[in-house]
C-alpha positions in Angstrom: 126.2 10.5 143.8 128.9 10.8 146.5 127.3 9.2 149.7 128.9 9.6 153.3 130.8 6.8 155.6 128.2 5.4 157.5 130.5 5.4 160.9 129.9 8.0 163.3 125.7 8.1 161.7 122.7 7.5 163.7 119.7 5.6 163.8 119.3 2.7 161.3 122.8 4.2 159.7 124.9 3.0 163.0 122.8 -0.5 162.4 124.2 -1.3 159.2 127.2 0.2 160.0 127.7 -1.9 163.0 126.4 -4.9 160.8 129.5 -4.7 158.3 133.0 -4.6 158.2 135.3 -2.6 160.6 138.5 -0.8 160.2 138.5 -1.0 164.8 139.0 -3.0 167.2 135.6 -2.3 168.5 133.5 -5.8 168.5 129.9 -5.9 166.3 126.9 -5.2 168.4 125.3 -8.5 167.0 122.0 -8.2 168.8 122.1 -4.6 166.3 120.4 -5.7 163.3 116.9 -6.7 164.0 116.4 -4.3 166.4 117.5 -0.9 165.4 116.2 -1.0 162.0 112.8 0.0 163.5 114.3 1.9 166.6 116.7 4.5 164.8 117.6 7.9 165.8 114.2 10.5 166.7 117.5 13.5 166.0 117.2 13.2 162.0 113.3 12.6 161.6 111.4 15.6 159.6 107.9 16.4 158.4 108.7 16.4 154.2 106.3 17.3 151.9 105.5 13.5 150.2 105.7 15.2 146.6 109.0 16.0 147.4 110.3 12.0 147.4 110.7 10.0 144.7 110.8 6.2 144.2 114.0 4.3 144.5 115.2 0.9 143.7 117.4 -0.7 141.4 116.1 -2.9 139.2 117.8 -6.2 140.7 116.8 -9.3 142.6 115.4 -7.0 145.4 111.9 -6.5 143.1 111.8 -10.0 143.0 112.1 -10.0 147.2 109.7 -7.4 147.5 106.9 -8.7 144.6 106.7 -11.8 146.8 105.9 -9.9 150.0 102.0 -10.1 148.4 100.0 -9.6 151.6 101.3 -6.2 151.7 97.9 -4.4 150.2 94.5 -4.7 150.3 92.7 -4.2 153.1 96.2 -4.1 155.2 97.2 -1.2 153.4 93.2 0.8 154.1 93.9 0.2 158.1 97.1 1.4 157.8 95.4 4.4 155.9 93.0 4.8 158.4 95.2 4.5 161.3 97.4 7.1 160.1 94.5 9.8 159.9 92.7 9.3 163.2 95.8 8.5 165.3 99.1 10.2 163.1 102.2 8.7 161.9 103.9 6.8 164.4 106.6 5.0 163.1 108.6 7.3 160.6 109.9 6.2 156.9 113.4 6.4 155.9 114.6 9.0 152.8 117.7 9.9 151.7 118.5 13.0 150.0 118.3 12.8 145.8 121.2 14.2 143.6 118.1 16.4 142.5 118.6 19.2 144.8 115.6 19.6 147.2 114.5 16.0 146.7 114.4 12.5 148.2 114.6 8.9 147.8 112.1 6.9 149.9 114.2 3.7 150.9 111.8 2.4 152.6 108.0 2.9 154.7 106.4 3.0 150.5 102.7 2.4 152.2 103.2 4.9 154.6 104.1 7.5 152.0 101.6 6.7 150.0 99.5 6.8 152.7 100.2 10.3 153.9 99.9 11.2 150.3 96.5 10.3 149.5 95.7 12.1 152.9 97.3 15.2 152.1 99.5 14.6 155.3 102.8 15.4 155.3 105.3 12.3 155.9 107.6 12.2 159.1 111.0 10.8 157.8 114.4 9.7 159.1 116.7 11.4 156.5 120.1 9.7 156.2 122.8 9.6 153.6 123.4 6.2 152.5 124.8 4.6 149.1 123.1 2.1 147.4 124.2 -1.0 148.9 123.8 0.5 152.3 120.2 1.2 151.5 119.7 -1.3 150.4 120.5 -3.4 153.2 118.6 -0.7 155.6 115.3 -1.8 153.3 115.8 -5.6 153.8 116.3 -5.0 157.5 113.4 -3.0 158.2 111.3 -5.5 156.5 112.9 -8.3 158.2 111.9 -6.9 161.6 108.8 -5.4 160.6 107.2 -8.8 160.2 108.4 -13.0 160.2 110.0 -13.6 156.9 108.9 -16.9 155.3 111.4 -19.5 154.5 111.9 -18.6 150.6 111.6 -14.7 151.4 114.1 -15.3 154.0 116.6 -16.7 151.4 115.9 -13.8 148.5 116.6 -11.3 151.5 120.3 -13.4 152.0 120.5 -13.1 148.0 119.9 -9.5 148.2 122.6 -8.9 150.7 125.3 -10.7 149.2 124.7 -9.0 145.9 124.8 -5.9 147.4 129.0 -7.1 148.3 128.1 -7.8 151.9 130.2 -11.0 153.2 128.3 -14.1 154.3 129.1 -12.9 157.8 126.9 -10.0 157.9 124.0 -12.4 155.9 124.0 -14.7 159.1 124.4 -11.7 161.5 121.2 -9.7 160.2 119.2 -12.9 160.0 120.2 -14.7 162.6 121.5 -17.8 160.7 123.8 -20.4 161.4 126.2 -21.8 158.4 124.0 -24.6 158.1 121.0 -22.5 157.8 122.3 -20.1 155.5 123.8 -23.0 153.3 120.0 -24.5 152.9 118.9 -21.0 151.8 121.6 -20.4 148.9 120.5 -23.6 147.9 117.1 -22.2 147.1 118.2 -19.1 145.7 120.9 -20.8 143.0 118.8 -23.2 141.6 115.1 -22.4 141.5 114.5 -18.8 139.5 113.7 -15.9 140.8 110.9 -15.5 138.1 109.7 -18.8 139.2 110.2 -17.9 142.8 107.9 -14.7 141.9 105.8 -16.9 140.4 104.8 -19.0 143.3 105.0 -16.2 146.0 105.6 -15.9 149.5 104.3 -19.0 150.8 104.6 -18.1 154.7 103.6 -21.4 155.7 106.1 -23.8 153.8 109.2 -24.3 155.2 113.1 -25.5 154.0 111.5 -29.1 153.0 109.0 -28.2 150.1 112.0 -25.2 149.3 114.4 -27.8 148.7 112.7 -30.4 146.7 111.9 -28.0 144.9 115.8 -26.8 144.3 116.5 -30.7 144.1 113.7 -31.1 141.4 115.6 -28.3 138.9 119.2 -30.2 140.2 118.2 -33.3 138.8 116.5 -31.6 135.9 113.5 -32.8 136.4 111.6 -29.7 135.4 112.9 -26.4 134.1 111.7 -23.2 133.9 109.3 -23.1 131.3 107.7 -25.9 132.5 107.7 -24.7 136.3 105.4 -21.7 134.0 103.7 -23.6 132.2 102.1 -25.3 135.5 101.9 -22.4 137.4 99.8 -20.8 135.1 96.9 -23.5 134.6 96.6 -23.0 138.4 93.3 -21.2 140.1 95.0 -17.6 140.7 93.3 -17.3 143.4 95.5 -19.8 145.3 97.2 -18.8 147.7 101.5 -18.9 147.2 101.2 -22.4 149.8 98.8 -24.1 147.7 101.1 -22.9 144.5 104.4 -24.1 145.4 102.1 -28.0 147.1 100.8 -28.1 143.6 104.0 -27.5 141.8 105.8 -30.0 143.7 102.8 -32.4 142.8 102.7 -32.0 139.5 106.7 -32.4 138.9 105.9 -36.0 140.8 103.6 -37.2 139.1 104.7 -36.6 135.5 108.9 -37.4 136.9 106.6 -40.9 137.7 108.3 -43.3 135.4 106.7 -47.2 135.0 108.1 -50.3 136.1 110.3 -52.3 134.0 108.0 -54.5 131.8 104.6 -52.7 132.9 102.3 -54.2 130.6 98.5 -53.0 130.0 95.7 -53.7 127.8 93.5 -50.6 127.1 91.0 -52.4 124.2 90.7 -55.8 122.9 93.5 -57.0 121.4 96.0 -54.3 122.3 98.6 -54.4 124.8 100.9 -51.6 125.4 104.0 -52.1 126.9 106.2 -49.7 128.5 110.0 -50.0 130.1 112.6 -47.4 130.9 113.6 -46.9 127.8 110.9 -47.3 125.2 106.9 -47.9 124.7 105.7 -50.8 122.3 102.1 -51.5 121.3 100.8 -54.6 119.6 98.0 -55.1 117.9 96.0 -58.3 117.1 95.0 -58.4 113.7 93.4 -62.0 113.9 90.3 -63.6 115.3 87.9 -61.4 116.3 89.8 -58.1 116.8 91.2 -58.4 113.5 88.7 -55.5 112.3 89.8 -53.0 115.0 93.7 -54.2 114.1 93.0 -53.7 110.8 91.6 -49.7 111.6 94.4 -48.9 113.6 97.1 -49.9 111.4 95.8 -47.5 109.1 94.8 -44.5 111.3 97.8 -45.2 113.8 99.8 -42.7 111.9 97.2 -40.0 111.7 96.7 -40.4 116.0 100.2 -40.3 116.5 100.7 -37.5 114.5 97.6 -35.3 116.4 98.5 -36.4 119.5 102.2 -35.5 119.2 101.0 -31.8 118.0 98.7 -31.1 121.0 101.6 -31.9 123.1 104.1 -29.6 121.8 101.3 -26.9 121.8 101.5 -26.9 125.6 105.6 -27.4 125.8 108.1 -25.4 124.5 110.7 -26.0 122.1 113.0 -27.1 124.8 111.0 -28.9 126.6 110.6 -31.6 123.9 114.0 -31.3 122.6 116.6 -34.0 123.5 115.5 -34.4 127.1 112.1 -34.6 126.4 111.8 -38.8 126.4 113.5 -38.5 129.9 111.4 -35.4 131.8 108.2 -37.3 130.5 106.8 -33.8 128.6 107.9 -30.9 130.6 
């Protein structure tokens, strides 16, 4: 459907106008951004009957944004419940109107609609016409001045942006970046996935540091994807996303942990295992008074090898134990 030019709009319309390109002379408000998107214009707002808005969201990298804001229920969303019925709705959600005549798209303010629904309240909106990639920028912006971003939700909101065909520009303009910064979040965002990423969760109190060893860790191939899974999910889910992301980063050490050249160790009597870069040796006496135990082993060394080798591939995948496997140490 046909949308509007956001110039000459109000409210959180004028902000993402103002935040993109310009066919004037007339210089970017850059202090716009952060500020309007929960300001906007009082002239649009209206009481609309919640049954009347519908969901809206393409099915892109912005669910993977949103699913990592995860301290958005709970008991959050009850006070925000309860707050709206003893004292009203006092910041208004934004809509704009559906190709279904009559109708609306909720863009964003999804717990305050759902609030005023289970109450039986109707919703006070800000009704603008926006297209899609102006929405949703106006859904990252709210929620980037709503509340502080973490580091990793900070750089899905830049992803979002930029696939929505917004310049780099407007990325550092609505969060307040410098090149550097912006740089160190792209870095994130290319090379750890999003389902991964989802996976882990917010994490509000890690910064660029654990981020980026964790970007360097799939660089270097030191873990993939199904292996980033496959620790995540042996995790406590009741961890929170900081304790996720410490642990993954942990885990990827300690099994990218290779031994030192010539690393020699003697596990039983008579055996001594050696182990180098490249391969692992074991020798067995089979004289003397271990003879007896060398002598068992050389005929049940096959059998163990064989066990042992099928309980590891039952916890790695295919690829992980193809080709690369010898070098990622069973990822």
């Amino acid at each position: 459907m046909a949308r509007k030019s956001l110039q000459g709009l109000s409210g959180i319309a004028k902000t993402i106008a103002d935040s993109g390109p310009r066919t004037s002379e007339r210089k970017p408000n850059t202090s716009a951004p952060a500020l309007g998107a929960l300001q906007g214009s009082l002239s649009a707002i209206r009481e609309i009957d919640p049954k009347l808005i519908d969901e809206w969201g393409p099915k892109d990298r912005l669910d993977g944004f949103t699913a990592v804001n995860s301290d958005e229920g709970g008991d959050g969303f009850e006070a925000l419940k309860t707050s709206i019925e003893e004292g009203g709705q006092q910041v208004p959600i934004l809509v704009r109107r559906s190709s279904s005549d009559g109708r609306y798209e909720v863009i964003y303010g999804r717990r305050r609609l759902k609030a005023c629904r289970e109450l039986g309240l109707k919703v006070r909106a800000n009704v603008e016409d926006l297209d899609d990639a102006s929405a949703l920028l106006a859904k990252g912006l709210e929620n980037a001045a709503r509340r502080n971003l973490s580091f990793y939700e900070k750089a899905r909101f830049a992803a979002v942006i930029q696939v929505a065909g917004h310049n780099t520009k407007t990325v550092r303009q609505v969060l307040s970046l410098s090149a550097p910064g912006l740089s160190h979040l792209t870095k994130v965002t290319e090379n750890v996935p999003d389902d991964v990423g989802d996976a882990i969760g917010a994490a509000q109190k890690s910064g660029r540091p654990k981020w980026t060893a964790l970007a360097d860790a799939f660089i270097a191939k030191k873990v993939t994807a199904s292996a980033a899974f496959s620790i995540l999910s042996k995790l406590d889910p009741d961890l929170s996303s900081d304790d996720r992301l410490e642990r993954l980063l942990a885990e990827i050490a300690r099994r990218g942990a290779r031994p030192k050249e010539g690393r020699a160790v003697t596990p039983a009597p008579g055996v001594t295992i050696k182990s180098s870069n490249s391969s692992v040796t074991l020798a067995v006496k089979k004289t003397g008074k271990d003879a007896a135990f060398g002598a068992w082993l050389d005929r049940h060394l096959e059998d163990i090898i064989t066990k042992s080798y099928k309980e590891f591939t039952a916890v790695n995948s295919q690829d992980d134990t193809r080709g690369q496997s010898r070098k990622e140490d069973g990822e």
